[in-house]
C-alpha positions in Angstrom: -99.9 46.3 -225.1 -100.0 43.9 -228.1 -97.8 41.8 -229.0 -98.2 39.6 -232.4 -95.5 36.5 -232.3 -95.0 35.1 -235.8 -94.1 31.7 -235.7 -95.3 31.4 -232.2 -95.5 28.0 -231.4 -91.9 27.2 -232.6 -88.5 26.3 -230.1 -88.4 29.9 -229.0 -92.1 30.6 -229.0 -92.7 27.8 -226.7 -91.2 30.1 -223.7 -91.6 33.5 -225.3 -95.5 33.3 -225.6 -96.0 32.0 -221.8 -93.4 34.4 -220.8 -95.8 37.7 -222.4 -98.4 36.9 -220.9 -97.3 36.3 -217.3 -96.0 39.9 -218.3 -99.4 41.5 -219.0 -98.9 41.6 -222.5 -102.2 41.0 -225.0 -100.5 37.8 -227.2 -101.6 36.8 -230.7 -99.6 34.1 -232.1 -99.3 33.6 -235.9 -98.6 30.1 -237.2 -99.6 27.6 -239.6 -101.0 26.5 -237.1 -99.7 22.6 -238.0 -98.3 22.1 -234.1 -98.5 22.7 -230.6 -95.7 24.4 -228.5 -93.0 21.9 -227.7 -93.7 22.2 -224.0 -97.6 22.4 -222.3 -97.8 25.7 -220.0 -101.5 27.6 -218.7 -100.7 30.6 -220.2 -101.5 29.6 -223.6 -104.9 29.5 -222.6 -105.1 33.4 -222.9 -103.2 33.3 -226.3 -105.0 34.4 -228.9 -104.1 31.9 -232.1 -103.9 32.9 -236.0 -103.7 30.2 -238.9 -101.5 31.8 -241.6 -99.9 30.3 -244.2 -96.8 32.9 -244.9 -95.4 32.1 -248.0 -98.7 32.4 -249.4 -99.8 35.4 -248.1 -96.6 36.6 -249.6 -97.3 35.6 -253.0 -100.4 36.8 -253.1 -98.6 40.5 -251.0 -101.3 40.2 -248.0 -99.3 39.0 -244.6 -98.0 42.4 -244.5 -101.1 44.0 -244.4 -103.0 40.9 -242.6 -100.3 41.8 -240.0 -101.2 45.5 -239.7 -104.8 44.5 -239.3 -104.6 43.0 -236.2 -103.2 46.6 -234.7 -99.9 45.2 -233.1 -98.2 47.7 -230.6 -95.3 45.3 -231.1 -94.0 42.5 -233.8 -91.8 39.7 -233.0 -90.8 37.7 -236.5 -89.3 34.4 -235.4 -89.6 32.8 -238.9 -88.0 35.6 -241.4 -85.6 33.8 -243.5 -85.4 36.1 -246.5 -85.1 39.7 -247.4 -87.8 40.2 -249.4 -90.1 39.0 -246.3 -89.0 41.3 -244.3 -89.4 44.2 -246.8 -93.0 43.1 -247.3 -93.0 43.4 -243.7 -91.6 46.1 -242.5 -93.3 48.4 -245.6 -97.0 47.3 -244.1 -95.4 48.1 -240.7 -93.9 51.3 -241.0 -95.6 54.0 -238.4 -97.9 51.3 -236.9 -95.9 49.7 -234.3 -93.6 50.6 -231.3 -90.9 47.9 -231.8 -90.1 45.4 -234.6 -88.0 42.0 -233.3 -86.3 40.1 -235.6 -85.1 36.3 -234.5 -81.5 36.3 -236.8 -78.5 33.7 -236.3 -74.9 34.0 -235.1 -74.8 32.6 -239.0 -74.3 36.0 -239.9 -70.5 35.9 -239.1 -69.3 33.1 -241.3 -65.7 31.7 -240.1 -65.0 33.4 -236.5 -61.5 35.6 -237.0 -61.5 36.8 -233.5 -62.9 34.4 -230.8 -65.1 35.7 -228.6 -66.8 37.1 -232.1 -68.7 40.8 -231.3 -71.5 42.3 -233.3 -69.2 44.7 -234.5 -67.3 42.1 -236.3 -67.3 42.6 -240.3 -70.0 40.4 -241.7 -68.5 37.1 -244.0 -71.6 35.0 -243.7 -71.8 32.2 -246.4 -74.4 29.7 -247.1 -77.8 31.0 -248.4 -79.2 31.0 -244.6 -76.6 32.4 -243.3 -76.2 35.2 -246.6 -80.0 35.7 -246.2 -79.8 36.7 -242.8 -77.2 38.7 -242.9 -79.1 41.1 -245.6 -82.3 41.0 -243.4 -79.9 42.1 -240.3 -78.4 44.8 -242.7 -81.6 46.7 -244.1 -83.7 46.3 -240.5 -80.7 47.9 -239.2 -80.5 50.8 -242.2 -84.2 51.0 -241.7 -84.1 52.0 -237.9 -81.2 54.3 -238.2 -81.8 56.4 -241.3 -85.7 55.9 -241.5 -87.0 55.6 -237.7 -88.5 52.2 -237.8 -88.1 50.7 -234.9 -85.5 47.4 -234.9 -83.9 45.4 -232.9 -82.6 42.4 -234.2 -81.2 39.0 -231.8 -79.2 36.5 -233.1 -79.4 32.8 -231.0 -76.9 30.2 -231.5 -77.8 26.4 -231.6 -81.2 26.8 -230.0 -81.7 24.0 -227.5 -84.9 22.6 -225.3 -87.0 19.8 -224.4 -88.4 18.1 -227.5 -85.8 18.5 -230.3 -82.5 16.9 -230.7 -79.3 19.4 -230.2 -76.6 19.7 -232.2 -74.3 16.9 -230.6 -70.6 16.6 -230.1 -69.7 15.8 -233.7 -71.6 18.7 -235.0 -74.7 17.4 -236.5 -78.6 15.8 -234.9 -77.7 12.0 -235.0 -78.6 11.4 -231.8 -77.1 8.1 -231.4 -73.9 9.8 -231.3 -75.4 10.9 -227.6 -76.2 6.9 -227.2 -72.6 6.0 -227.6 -70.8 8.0 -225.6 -73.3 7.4 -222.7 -72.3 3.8 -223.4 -68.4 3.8 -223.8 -68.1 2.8 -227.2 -65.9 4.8 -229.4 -67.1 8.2 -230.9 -65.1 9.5 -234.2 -64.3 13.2 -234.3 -63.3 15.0 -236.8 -59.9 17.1 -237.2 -58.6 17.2 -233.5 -62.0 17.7 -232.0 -61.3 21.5 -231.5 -63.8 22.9 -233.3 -66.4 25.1 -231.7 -70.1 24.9 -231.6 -72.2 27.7 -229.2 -75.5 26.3 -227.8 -78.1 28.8 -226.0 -81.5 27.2 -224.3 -85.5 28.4 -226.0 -85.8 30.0 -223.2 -82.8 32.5 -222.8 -83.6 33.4 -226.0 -87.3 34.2 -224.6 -85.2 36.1 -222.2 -83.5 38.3 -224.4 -86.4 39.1 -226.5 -88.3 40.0 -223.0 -85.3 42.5 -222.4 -85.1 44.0 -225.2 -88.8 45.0 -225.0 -87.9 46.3 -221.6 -85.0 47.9 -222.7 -86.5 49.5 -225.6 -84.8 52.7 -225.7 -81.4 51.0 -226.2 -82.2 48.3 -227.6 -83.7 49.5 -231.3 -81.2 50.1 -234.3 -79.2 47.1 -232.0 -78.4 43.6 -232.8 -77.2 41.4 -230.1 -75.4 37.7 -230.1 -78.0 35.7 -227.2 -76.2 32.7 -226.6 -74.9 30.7 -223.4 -72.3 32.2 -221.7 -69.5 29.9 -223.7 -69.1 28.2 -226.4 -68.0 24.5 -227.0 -65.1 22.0 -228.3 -66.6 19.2 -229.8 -63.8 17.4 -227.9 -64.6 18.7 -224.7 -68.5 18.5 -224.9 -68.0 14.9 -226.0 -66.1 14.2 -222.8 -68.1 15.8 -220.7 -71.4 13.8 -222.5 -69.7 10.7 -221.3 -68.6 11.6 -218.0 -72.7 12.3 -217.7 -73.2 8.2 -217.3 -69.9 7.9 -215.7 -67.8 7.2 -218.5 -64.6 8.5 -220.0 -64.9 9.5 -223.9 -63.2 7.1 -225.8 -62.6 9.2 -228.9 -60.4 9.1 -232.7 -59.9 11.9 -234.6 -60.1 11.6 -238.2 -59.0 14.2 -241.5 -62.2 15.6 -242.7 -62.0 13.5 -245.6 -61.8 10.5 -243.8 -64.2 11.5 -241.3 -66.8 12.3 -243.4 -67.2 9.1 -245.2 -68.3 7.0 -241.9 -71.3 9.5 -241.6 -74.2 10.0 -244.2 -74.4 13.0 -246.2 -76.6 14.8 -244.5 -74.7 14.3 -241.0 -71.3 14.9 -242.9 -73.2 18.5 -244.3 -74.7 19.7 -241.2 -70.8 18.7 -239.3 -69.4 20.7 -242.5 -71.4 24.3 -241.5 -70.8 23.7 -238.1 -67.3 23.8 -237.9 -66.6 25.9 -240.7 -68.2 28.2 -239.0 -67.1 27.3 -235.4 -68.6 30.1 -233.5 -67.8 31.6 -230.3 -69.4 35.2 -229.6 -69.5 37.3 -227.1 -72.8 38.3 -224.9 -71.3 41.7 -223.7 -73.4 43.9 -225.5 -76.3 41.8 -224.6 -75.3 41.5 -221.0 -74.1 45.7 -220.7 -77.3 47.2 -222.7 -80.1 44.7 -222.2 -78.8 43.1 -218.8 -79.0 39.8 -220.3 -78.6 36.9 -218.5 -79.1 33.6 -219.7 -79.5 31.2 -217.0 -78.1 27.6 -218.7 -74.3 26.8 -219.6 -74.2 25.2 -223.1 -73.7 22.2 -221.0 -76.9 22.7 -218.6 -79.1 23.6 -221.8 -77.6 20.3 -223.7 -78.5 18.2 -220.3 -81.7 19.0 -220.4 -82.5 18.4 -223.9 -80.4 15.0 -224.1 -82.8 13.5 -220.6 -85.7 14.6 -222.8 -84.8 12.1 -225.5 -83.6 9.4 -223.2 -87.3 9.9 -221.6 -88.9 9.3 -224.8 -86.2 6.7 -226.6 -85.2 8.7 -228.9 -81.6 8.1 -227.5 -80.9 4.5 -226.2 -78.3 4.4 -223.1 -78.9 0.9 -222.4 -78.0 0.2 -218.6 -76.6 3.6 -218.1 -78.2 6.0 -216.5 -77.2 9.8 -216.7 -76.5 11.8 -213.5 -78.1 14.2 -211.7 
């Protein structure tokens, strides 16, 4: 069976690709072809690569169709981010493949009203990412129940691996905020530091996207949250940062307003969408019709990550040394 990966050599694709293949899929990865996957593995030697440059294809209405042509059994879209791409897509796809896999976002909720948040939860997104994706989830959805195209779409929270920095216990990337916890210095919060943030590693998402092919029967028409089994406080994932290199979080809490002028801009914007939106979903469905079961804690998948960039000093500890 063939399966074409668009945006294949991304956080995801980095597991999902080598994960295919060890399956006995045929794997043709679309990209820009611009990087290598975050993290080396054999199987990529029996990937089959493709340089495309999407929005271009687009403009000129041939990625569709340049899709098609390489005779996909299945379609796994990692990098759809508005709903006029998927339209394109799914009108050159219609009749030519068995299932259609669309990465969305837990974005598609907005604010959480009821905590754990379920797929069946009214959708309030806001932000143009989050709106956007909330539309493509909406027509892929009206297109595989009243047309018979064959959707499933999976929505990852803070995706998290090797190689990238993860969103960090004040809700943004500086990583230094990592460094100085690991050191005891003092860490600002904002609010009371009860916000929630909901991490899930590359390659539980992999996971999901490998069950859903196996559990194809129940899994089109479907979309599912794939995240770690919990979410996070920011207090309590800062504290449990710091108790990493032995130290106990020495944190203030700040008003928003007053929080967000020790920060730059763009940490004080990326801190704004994550605790506005403060997600905590549920993996039921997941778990009950795909037997999803992701294998990191938000916790284990931010550990990993965070002794990454200490390995490559992108986050200083000094003397410290986290534990194992």
């Amino acid at each position: 069976m063939r399966v074409v990966i668009i945006g294949g050599s991304g956080h995801v694709g980095t597991y999902l690709a080598p994960r295919l293949v060890e399956a006995g899929y045929e794997v043709i990865a679309i990209s820009r072809g611009q990087r290598e996957p975050y993290q080396p593995h054999a199987a990529w030697r029996a990937v089959q690569h493709v340089t495309l440059d999407r929005a271009a294809e687009e403009a000129a209405s041939s990625f569709g169709p340049r899709v098609r042509a390489l005779q996909p059994d299945v379609v796994i879209d990692m990098i759809c981010f508005r709903l006029e791409s998927a339209r394109h897509l799914v009108e050159a796809l219609h009749g030519h493949v068995q299932h259609f896999l669309h990465c969305g976002t837990i974005w598609v909720h907005g604010p959480s009203v009821v905590a754990p948040t379920t797929e069946e939860q009214p959708r309030r997104p806001f932000g143009d990412y989050g709106v956007q994706k909330a539309a493509i989830e909406a027509y892929l959805l009206d297109q595989a129940r009243r047309c018979g195209f064959p959707a499933t779409v999976l929505h990852p929270g803070h995706i998290v691996g090797p190689g990238w920095r993860p969103v960090n216990p004040a809700g943004n990337f500086n990583p230094q905020v990592f460094a100085r916890l690991a050191r005891g210095e003092a860490v600002a919060l904002p609010n009371l530091g009860m916000e929630t943030v909901h991490h899930v590693h590359a390659d539980d998402v992999a996971q999901s996207f490998m069950q859903a092919l196996a559990h194809w029967s129940t899994a089109i028409g479907q979309s599912f949250h794939v995240v770690s089994p919990a979410a996070l406080t920011l207090r309590g994932y800062a504290e449990a940062t710091a108790a990493w290199f032995g130290q106990t979080a020495e944190l203030r809490f700040l008003p928003w307003e007053d929080w967000r002028a020790t920060v730059s801009e763009e940490e004080a914007r990326a801190t704004w969408d994550h605790i506005a939106h403060s997600p905590n979903c549920s993996i039921a469905k997941a778990e009950r019709l795909l037997d999803y079961r992701p294998r990191y804690s938000s916790l284990q998948a931010v550990y990993e990550a965070l002794a990454w960039l200490i390995e490559h000093g992108v986050v200083d500890v000094g003397s410290t040394a986290v534990s194992s």
